[in-house]
Backbone as CSV, one residue per row, in Angstrom:
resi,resn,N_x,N_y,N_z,CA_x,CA_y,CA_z,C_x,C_y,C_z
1,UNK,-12.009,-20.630,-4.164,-11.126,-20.625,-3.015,-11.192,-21.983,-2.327
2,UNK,-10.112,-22.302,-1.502,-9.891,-23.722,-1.201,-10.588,-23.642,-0.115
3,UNK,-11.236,-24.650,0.659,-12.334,-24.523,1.473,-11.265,-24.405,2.920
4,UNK,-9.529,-25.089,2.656,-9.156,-25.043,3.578,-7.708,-24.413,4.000
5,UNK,-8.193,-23.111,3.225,-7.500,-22.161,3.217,-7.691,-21.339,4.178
6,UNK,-9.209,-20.573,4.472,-9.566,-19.926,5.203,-8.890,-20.338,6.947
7,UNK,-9.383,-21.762,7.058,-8.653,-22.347,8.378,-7.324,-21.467,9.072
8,UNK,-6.705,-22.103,7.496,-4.946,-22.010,7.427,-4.269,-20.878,7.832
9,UNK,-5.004,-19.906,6.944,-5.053,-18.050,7.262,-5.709,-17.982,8.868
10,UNK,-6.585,-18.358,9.025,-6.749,-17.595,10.071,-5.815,-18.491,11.619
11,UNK,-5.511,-19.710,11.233,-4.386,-20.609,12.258,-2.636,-19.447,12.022
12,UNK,-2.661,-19.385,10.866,-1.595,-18.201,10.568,-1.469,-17.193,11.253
13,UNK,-2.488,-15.926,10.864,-2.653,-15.172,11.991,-2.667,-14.914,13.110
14,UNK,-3.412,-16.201,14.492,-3.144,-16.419,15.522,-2.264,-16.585,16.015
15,UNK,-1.221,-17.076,15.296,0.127,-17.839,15.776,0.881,-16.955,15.790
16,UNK,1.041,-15.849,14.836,1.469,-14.260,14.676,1.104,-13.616,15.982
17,UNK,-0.538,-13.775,16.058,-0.645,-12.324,17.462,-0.024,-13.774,18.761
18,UNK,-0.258,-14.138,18.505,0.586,-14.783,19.909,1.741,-14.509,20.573
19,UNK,2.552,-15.177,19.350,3.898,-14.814,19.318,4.500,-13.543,19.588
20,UNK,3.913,-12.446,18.457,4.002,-11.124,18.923,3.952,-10.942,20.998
21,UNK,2.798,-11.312,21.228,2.649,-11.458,22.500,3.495,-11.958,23.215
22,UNK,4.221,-13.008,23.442,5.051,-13.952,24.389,6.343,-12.929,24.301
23,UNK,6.638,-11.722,23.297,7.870,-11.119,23.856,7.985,-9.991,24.857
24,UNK,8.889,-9.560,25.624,8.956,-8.602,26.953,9.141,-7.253,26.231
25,UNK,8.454,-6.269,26.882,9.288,-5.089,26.710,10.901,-4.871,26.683
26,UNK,11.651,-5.778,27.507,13.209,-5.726,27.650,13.837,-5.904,26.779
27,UNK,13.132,-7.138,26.027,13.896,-7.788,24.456,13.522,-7.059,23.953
28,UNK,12.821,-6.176,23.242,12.198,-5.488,22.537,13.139,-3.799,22.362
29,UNK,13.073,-3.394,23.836,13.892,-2.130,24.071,14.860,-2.597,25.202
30,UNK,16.254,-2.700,24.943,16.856,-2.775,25.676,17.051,-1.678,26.763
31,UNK,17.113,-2.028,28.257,17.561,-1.009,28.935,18.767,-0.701,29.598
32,UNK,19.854,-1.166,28.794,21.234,-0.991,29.400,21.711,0.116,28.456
33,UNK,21.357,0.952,27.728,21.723,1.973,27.067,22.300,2.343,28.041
34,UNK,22.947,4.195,27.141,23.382,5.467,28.049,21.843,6.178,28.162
35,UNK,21.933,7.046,29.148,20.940,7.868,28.902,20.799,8.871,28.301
36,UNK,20.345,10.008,28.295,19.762,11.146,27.223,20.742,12.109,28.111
37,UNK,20.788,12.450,29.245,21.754,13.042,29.844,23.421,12.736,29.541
38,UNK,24.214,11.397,29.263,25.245,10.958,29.292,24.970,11.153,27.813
39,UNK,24.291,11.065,26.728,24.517,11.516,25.344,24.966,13.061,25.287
40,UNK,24.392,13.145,26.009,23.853,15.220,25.814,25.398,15.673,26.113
41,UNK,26.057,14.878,27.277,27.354,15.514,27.882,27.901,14.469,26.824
42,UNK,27.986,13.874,26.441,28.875,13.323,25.412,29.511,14.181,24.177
43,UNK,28.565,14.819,23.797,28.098,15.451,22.645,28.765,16.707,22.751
44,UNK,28.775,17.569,23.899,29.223,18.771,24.454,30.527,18.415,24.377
45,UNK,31.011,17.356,25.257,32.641,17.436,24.943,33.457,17.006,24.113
46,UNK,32.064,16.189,22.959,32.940,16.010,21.928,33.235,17.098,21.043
47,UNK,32.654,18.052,21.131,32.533,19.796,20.803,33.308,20.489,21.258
48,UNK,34.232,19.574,22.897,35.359,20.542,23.545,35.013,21.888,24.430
49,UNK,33.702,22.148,24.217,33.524,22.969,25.048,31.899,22.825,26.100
50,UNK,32.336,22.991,27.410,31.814,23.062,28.052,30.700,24.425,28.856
51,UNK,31.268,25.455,28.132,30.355,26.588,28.450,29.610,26.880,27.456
52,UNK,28.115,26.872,27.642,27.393,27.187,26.118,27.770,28.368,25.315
53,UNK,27.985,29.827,26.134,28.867,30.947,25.048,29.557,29.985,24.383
54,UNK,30.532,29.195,24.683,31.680,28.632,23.307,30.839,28.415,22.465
55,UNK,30.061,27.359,22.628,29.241,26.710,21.399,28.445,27.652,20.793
56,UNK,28.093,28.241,21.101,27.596,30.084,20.587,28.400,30.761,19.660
57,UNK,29.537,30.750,19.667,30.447,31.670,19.625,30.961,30.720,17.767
58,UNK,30.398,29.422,17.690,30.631,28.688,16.592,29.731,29.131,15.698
59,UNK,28.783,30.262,16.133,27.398,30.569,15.237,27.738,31.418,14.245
60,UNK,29.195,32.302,14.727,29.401,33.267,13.908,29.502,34.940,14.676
61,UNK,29.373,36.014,14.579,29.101,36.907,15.480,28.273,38.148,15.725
62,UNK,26.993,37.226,15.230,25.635,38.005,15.587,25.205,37.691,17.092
63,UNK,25.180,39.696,17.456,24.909,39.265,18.731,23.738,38.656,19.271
64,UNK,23.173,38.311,20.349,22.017,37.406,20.806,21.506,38.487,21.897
65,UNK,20.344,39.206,21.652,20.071,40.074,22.694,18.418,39.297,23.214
66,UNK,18.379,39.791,23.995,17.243,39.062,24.822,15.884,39.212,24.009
67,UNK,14.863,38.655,24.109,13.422,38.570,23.334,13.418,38.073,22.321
68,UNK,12.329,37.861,21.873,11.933,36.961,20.676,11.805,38.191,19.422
69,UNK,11.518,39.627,19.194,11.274,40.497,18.596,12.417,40.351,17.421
70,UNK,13.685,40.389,18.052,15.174,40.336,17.355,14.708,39.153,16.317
71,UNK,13.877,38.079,16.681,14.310,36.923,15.869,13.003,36.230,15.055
72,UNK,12.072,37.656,15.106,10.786,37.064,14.507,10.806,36.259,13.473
73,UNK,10.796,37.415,12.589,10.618,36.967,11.174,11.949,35.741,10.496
74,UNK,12.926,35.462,11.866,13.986,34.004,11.039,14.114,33.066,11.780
75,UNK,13.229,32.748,13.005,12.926,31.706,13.644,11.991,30.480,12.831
76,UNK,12.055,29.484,13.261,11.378,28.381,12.795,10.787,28.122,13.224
77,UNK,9.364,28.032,13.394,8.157,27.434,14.415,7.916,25.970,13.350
78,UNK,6.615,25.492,14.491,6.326,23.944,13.770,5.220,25.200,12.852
79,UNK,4.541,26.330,13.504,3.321,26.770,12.847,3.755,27.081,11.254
80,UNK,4.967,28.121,11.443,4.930,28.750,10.199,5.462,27.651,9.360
81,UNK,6.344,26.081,9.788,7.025,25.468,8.843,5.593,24.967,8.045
82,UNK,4.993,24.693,8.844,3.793,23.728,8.419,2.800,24.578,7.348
83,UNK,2.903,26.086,7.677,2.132,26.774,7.038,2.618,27.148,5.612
84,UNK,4.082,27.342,5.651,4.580,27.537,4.465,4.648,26.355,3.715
85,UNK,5.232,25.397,3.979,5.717,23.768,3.303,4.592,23.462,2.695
86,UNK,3.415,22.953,3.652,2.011,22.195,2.981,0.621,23.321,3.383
87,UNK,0.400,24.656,2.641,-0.218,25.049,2.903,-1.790,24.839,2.638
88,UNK,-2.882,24.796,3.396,-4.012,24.596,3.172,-4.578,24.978,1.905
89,UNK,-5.339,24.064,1.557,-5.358,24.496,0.047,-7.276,24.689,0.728
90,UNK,-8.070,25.759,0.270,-9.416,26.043,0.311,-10.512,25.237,0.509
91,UNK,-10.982,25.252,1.486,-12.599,24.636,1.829,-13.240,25.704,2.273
92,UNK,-14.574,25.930,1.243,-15.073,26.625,1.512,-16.355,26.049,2.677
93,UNK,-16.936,27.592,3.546,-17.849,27.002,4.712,-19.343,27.181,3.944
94,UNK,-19.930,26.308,3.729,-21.152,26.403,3.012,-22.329,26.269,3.912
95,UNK,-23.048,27.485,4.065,-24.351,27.678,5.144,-25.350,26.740,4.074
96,UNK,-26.785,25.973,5.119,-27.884,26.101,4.503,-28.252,26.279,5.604
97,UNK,-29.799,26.349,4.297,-31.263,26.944,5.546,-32.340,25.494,5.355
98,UNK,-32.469,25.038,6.661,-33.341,23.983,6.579,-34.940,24.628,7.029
99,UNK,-35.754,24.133,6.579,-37.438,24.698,6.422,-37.945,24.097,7.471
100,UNK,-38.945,24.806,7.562,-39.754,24.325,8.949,-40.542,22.851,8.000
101,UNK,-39.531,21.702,9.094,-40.648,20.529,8.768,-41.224,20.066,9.932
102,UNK,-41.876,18.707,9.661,-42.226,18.010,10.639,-41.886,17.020,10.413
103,UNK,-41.154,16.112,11.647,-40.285,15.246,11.550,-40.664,13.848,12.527
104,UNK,-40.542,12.815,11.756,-40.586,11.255,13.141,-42.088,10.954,12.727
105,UNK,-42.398,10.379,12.870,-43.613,9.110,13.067,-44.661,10.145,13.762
106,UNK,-44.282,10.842,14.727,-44.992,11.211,15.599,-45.243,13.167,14.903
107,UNK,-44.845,13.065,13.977,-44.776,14.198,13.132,-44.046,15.866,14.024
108,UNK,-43.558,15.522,15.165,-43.073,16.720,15.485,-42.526,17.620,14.988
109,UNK,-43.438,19.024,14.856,-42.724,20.554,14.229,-41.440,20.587,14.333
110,UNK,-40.414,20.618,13.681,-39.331,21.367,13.693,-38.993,22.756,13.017
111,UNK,-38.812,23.603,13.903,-38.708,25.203,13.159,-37.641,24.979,12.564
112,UNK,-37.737,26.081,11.366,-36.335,26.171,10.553,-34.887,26.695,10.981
113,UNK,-33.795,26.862,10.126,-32.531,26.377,11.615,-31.806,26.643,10.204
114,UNK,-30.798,27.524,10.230,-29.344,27.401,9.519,-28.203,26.715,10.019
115,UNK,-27.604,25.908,9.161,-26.681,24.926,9.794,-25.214,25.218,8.448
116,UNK,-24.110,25.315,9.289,-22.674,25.596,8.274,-21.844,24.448,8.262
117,UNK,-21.567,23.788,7.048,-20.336,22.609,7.002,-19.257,23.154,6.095
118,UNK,-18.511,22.651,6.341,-17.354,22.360,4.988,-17.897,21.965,3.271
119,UNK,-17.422,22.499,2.919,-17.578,21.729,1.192,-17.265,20.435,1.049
120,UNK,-15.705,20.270,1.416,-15.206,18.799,1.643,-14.874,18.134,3.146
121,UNK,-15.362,16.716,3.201,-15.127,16.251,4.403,-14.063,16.270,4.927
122,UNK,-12.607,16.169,4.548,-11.163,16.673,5.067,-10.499,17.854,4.971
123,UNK,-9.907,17.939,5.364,-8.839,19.556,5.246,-7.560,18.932,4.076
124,UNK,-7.366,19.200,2.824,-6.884,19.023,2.059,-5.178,20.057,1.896
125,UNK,-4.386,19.702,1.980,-3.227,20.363,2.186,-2.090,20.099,0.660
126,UNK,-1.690,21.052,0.513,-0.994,21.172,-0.641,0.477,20.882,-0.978
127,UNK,0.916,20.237,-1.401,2.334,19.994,-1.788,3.246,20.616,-1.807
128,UNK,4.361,20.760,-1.552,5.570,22.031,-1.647,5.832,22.259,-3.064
129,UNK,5.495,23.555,-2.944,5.589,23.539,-4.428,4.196,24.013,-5.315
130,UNK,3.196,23.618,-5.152,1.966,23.370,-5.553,1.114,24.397,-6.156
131,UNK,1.551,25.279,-4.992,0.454,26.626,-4.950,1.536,28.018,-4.664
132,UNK,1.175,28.992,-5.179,2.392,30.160,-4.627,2.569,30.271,-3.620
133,UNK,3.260,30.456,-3.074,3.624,30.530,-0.846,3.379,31.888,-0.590
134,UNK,2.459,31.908,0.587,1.718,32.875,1.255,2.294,33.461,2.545
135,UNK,2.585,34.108,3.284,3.363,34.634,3.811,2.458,34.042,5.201
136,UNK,3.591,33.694,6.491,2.556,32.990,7.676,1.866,33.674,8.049
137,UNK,0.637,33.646,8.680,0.467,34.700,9.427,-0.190,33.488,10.434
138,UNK,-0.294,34.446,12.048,-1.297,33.532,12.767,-2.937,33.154,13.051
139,UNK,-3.347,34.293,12.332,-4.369,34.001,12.481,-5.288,33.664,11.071
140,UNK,-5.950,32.094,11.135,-6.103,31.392,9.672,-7.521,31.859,9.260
């Protein structure tokens, strides 16, 4: 390696976080947009209708009765998408039993003690597709 390379790279880099630095939030995100409100009503009347029944009424004509019961099982949560799409694929919880030692320089007793980890250090999640799909449930 060139002895004066390292320099070069790291004069490179600096000049990068600098730069990065010297620009404003303003240039960056302009704030003369519309807002999220003037989209929202944008959107509605580009739809022509202003009372939500109308836009309802584009759903088809299943009625909409109050509670969540009516709409369990064909609602979309983030839980069940997440549960069905990439479902957890198995880690098992593996107990041990640690023995009465004595521990440190100073040899202090330690009584024995069961302690539970994971098999694997991450939670490993499965591909769509991967594994047969399991029906959601909430409690894992």
């Amino acid at each position: 390696m060139n002895p004066l390379s390292i320099p070069r790279c790291a004069l490179g880099l600096i000049s990068l976080v600098l730069a990065g630095c010297a620009s404003t939030k303003d240039a960056v995100l302009p704030q003369d947009g519309p807002t999220m409100k003037a989209i929202y009503e944008g959107h509605v009347q580009a739809m022509a209708a202003q009372d939500p029944q109308a836009i309802r009424a584009g759903l088809g004509n299943r009625r909409i009765h109050p509670g969540a019961i009516d709409l369990q099982g064909y609602t979309r949560e983030a839980f069940n998408e997440i549960e069905v799409l990439f479902p957890r694929l198995p880690n098992p919880t593996l107990v041990m039993y640690v023995f009465p030692h004595l521990a440190g320089e100073t040899h202090a007793p330690v009584p024995g003690y069961a302690t539970a980890f994971p098999m694997y250090e991450q939670v490993e999640y499965a591909l769509p597709g991967e594994v047969p799909a399991r029906p959601a449930s909430r409690n894992p």
